[in-house]
C-alpha positions in Angstrom: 106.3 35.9 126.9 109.4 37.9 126.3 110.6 38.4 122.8 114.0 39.3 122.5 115.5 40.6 118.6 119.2 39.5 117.4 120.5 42.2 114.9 123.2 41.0 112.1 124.3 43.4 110.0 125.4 41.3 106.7 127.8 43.0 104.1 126.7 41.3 100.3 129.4 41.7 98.7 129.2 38.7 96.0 125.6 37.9 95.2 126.4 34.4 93.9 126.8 33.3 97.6 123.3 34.9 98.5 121.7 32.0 98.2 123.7 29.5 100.3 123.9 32.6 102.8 119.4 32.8 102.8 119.3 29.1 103.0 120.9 28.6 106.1 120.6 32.2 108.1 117.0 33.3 107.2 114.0 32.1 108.7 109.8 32.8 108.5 109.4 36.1 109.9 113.0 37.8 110.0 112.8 41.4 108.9 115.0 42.5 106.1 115.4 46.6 105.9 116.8 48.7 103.4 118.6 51.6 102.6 117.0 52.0 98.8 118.7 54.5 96.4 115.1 55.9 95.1 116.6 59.5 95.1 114.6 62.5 97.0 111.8 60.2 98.3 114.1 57.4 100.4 116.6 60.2 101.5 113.4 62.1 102.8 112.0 59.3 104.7 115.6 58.6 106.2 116.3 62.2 107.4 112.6 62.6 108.4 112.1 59.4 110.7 116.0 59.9 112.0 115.0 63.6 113.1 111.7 62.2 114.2 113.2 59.6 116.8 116.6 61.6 117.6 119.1 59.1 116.2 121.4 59.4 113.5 121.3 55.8 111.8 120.7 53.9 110.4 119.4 55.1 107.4 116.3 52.7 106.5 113.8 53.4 103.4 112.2 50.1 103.3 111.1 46.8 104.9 110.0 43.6 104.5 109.3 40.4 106.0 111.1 36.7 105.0 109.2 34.0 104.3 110.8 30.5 103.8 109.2 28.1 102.1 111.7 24.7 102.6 115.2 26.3 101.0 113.4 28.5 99.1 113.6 32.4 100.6 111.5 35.1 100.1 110.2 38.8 100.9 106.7 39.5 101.5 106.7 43.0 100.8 104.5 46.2 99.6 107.3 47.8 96.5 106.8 49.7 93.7 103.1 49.1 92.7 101.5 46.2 94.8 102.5 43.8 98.0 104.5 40.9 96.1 106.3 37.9 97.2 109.7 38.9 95.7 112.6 35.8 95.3 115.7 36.9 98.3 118.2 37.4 95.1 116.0 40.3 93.8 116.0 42.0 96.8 119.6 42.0 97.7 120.5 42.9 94.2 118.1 46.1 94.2 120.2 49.2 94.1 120.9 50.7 97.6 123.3 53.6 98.7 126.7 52.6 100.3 129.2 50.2 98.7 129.3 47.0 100.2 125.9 46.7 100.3 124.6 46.8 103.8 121.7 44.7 104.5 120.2 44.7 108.3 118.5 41.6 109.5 116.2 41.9 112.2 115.7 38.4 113.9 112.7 38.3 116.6 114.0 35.2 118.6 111.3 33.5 121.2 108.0 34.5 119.0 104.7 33.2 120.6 104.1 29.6 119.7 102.7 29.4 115.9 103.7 33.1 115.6 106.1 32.3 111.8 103.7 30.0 111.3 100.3 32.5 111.1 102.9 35.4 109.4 103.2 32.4 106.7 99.7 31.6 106.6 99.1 35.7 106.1 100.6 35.9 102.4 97.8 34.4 100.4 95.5 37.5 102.4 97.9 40.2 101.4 99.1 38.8 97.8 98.2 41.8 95.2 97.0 44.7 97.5 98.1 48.0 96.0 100.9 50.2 97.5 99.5 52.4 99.4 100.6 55.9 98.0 98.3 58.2 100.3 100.4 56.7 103.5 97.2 55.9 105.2 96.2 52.7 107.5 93.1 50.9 106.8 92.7 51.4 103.5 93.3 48.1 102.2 96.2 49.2 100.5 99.6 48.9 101.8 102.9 50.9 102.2 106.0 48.7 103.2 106.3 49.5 107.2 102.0 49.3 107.6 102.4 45.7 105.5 104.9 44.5 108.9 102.7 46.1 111.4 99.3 44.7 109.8 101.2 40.9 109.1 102.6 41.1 112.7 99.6 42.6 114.2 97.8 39.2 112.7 100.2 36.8 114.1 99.8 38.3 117.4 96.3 37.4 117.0 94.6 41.1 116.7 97.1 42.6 119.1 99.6 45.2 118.4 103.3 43.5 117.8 104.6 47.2 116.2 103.2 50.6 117.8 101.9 53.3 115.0 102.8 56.8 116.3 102.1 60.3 114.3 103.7 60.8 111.6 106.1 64.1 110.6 107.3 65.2 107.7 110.0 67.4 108.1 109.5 71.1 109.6 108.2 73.8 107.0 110.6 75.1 104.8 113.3 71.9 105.2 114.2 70.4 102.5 112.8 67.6 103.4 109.3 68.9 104.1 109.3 70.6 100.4 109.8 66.6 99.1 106.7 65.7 100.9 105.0 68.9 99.8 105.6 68.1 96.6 104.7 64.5 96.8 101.7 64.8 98.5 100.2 67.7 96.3 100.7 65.4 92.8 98.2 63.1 95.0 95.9 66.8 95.2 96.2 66.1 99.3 97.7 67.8 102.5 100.5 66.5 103.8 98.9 63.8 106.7 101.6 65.2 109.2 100.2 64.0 112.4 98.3 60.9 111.4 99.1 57.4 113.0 101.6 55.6 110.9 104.7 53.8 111.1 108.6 53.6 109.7 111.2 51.3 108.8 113.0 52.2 111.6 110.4 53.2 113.9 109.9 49.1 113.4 113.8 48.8 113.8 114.1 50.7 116.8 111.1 48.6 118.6 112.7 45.4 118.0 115.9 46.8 119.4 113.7 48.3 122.8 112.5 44.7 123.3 115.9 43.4 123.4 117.0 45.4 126.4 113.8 44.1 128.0 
């Protein structure tokens, strides 16, 4: 079945309408992505993944996935120390880089029969699983892009939905590369450059491939 993804890109400017605007736009299963203003970390997985896929925006840090229960919205999502089921409000009012806030919506239109339905059914299993710092799939912890490819990868019962491709962290000497150098050595690691994993927008720029399908 085809799958085809409607992108909105929604300016918050008031947060007091947030909620009439979650109530009645999202749905079980959107994608919500972020530019997050976490200093040297976010900016070097921007510039990193934009270099890595040739584009120059937009500039995406983080991802999560809505869930909504009746008129009440949320964010499945691996942030800060643990995968949590974070109220919409608390996400939008995070502080992000650029003024209006930007806030893109990925909605996957035609899912597989029962698809929002098994993502929903896929919190309880994923509730409390630590962030995964070491940026490394199947190790029962979770970084924010491997939570949506695991969640999705469920729903499409086992098969992939999201594509992990090798990582890169910036050529030696960038700036970039010297965040992730220092990073990875307060974990006492190498940097994993080269390892499957996946991106906010690697996930962004899929959705927006199956569209033109």
């Amino acid at each position: 079945m085809k799958m085809y993804a409607r992108i909105l890109f929604a300016a918050i400017i008031m947060l007091a309408s947030v909620g009439l605007w979650a109530r009645e736009t999202l749905k079980t299963g959107d994608l919500i992505f972020q530019d997050l203003n976490c200093p040297e970390l976010c900016d070097a997985i921007e510039a990193v993944t934009k270099a890595q896929f040739h584009v120059d925006g937009p500039s995406l840090s983080h991802v999560g996935i809505v869930i909504a229960d009746g008129r009440k919205i949320s964010v499945l999502e691996a942030y800060d120390s643990s995968v949590t089921l974070t109220p919409i409000e608390k996400v939008l009012a995070r502080p992000q880089n650029g003024s209006p806030k930007i806030i893109h919506l990925e909605s996957l239109n035609d899912l597989p029969k029962g698809f929002s339905k098994r993502i929903a059914g896929a919190v309880r299993k994923y509730m409390g699983r630590g962030y995964d710092d070491y940026f490394a799939i199947g190790n029962n912890s979770y970084y924010c892009s491997e939570l949506v490819y695991e969640i999705f990868k469920q729903a499409n019962n086992g098969g992939e939905f999201f594509h992990l491709i090798p990582m890169t962290f910036g050529e030696p000497g960038s700036k970039e590369h010297g965040v992730w150098k220092k990073y990875f050595d307060g974990l006492s690691m190498p940097i994993p450059e080269g390892r499957p994993g996946i991106s906010p927008l690697g996930i962004w720029l899929h959705a927006n491939e199956v569209n033109k399908q």
